[in-house]
C-alpha positions in Angstrom: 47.1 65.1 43.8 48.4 63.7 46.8 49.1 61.0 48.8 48.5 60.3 52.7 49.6 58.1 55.3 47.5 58.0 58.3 48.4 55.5 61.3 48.1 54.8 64.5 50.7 53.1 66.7 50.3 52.4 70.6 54.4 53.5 70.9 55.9 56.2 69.1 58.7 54.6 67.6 56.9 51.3 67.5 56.0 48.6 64.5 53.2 50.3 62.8 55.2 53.5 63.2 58.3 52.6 61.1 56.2 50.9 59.1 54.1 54.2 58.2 57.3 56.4 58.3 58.7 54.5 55.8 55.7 53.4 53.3 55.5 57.5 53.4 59.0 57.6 52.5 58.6 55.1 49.5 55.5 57.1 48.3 56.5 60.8 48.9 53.5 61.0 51.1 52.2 63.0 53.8 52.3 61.3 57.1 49.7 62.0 59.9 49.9 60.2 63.5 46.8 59.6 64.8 47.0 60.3 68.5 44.8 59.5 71.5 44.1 62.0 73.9 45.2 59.5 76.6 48.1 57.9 75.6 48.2 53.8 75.8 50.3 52.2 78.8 51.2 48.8 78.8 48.7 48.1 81.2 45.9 49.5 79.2 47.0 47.2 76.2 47.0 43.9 78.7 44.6 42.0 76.5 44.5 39.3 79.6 43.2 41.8 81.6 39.4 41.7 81.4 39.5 45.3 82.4 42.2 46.8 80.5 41.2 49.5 78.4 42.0 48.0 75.3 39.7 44.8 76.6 37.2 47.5 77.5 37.5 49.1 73.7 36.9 45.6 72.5 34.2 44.6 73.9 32.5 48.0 73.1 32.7 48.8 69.6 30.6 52.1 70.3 33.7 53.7 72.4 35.6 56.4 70.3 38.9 57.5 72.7 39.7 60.8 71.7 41.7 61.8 69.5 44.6 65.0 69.4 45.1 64.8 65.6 43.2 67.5 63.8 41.1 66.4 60.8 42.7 66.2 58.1 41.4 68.1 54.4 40.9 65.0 52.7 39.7 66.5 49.6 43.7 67.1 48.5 44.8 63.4 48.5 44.4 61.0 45.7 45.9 57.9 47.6 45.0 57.2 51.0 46.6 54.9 53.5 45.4 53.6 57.1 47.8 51.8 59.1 47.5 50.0 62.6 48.3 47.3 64.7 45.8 44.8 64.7 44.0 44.6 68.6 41.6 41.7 69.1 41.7 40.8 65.5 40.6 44.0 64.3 41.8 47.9 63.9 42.1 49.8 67.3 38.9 52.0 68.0 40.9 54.8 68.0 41.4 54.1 64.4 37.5 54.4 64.3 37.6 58.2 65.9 39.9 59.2 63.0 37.9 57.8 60.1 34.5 58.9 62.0 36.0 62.6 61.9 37.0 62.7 58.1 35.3 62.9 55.1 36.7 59.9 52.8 33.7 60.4 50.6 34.8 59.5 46.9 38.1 58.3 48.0 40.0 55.3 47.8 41.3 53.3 51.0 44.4 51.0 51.5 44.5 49.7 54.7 47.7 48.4 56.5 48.5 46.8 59.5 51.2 45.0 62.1 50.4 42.0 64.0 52.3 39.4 65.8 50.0 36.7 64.5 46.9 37.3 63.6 46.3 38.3 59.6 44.3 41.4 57.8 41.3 40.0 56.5 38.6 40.0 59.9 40.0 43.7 60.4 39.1 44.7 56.6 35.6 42.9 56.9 35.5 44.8 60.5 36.0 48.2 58.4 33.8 47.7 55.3 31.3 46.5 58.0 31.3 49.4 60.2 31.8 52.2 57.4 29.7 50.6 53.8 30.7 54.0 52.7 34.5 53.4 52.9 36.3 52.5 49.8 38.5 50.0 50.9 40.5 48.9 47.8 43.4 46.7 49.5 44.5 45.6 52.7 47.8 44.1 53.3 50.2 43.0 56.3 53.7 45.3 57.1 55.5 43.4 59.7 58.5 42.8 57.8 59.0 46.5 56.8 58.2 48.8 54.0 60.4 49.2 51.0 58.2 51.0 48.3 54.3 51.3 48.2 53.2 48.8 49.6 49.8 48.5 48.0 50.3 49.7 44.7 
């Protein structure tokens, strides 16, 4: 079997991005970007602005942004990894839209995530809240790079 790294990072050669490049690296993994439909601009991410998107995504839990990456055929992975940056103390919605269109049935979860302050733990409870279903078996912090797996 296999393994996958799935993330999401709101720049494309950003924190969570390196970090997923290279836990995929350490773990001879396949890596998957998960991509909005409408990119993230700095405004959108303005978490002052009570109207910025990502304020918006927040205080709607129900929003789903579309998503350009195809689902992925979960059935051939073994391992599975979800990484992020942490947004409002939790994992981006558009994290949500990627787990809401793949099967994870069975499977095990190891969630990882970038912050510049806040921790993992309220975005783990977030997940196991809003999918019971999910396996989530670990959840750890990258900020300070990835140099093997991670969560093993």
């Amino acid at each position: 079997m296999a393994t996958l790294v799935a993330y999401f990072s709101s720049t494309k050669n950003g924190n969570t991005a390196r970090a997923a490049a290279s836990l995929a690296k350490a773990a001879g993994a396949d890596l998957v970007s998960i991509d909005p439909k409408k990119p993230y601009t700095a405004a959108d991410m303005n978490w002052k602005d009570p109207n910025s998107r990502s304020t918006k995504e927040k205080n709607d839990p129900s929003i789903r942004p579309e998503i350009t990456t195809a689902p992925v055929d979960i059935t051939k992975y073994d391992k599975l990894y979800i990484g992020f940056p942490i947004w409002w103390g939790v994992a981006p919605n558009v994290v949500k839209t990627f787990l809401d269109a793949n099967d994870f049935s069975g499977k095990q979860v190891y969630v990882f995530a970038t912050s510049g302050g806040t921790g993992i733990s309220a975005a783990v409870s977030d997940l196991k809240r809003t999918y019971p279903k999910l396996d989530i078996v670990k959840g750890k912090m990258a900020n300070g790079g990835v140099s093997g797996d991670i969560l093993a």
